[in-house]
C-alpha positions as CSV (number, residue, x, y, z in Angstrom):
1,X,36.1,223.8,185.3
2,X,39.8,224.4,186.0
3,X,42.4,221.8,185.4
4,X,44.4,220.7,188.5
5,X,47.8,222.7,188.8
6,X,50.3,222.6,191.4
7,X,49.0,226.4,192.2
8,X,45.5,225.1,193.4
9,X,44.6,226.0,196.8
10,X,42.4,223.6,199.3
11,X,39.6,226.0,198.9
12,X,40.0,226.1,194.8
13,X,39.9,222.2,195.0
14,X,37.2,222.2,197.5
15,X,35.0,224.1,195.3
16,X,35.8,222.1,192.4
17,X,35.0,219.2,194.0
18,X,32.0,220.5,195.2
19,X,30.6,221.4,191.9
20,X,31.4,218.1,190.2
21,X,29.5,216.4,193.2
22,X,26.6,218.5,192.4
23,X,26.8,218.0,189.0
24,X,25.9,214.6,189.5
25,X,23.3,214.9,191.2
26,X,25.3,213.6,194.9
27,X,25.0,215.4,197.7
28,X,28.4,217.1,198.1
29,X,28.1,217.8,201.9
30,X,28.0,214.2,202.5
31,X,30.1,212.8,200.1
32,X,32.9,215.5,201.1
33,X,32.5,214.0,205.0
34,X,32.3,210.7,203.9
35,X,35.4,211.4,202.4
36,X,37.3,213.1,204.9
37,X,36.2,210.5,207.5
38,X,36.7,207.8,205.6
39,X,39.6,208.8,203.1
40,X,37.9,206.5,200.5
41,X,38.1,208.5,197.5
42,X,34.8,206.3,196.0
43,X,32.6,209.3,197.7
44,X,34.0,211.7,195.3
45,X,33.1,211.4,191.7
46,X,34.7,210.9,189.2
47,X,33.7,213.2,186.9
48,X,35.7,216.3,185.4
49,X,38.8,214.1,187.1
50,X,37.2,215.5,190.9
51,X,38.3,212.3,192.3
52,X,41.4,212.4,190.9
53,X,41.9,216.2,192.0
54,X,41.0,215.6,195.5
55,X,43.5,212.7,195.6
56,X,46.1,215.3,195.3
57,X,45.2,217.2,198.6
58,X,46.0,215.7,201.8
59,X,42.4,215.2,204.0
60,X,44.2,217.4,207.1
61,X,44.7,220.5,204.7
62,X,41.1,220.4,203.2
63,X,40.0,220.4,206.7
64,X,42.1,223.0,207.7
65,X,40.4,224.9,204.7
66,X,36.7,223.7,206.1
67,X,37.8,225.2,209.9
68,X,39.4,228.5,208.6
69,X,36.6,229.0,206.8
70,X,34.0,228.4,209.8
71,X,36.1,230.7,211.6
72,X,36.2,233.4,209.7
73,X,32.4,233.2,208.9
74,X,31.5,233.0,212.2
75,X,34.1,235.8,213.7
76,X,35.5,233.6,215.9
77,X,39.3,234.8,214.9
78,X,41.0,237.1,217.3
């Protein structure tokens, strides 16, 4: 896994995230909503610093990331 830079996107941090989650043996689609609901950074691990990564992303831009990507899978864009 990638250490955090400054050039990280939402989706590269999303993915990390995702994959330190699963690691573990969480459920990373819950954990990621608990988190964004919540903002209590306890649902994301801490392993491979994935807490501490996540920490560093505000909760609007990761949703931002979560609805562009819905979009654009779905062909919803203009």
């Amino acid at each position: 896994m990638l250490p955090y830079d400054e050039s990280m996107s939402a989706e590269d941090v999303i993915k990390y995230v995702y994959a330190a989650l699963k690691a573990k043996g969480h459920d990373p689609i819950m954990q990621i909503v608990g988190y964004l609901i919540s903002g209590d950074p306890t649902y994301i691990t801490s392993y491979n610093n994935a807490r501490s990564l996540v920490s560093r992303v505000e909760r609007d831009e990761l949703l931002e990331e979560f609805v562009r990507f819905y979009v654009a899978k779905n062909h919803l864009e203009d």
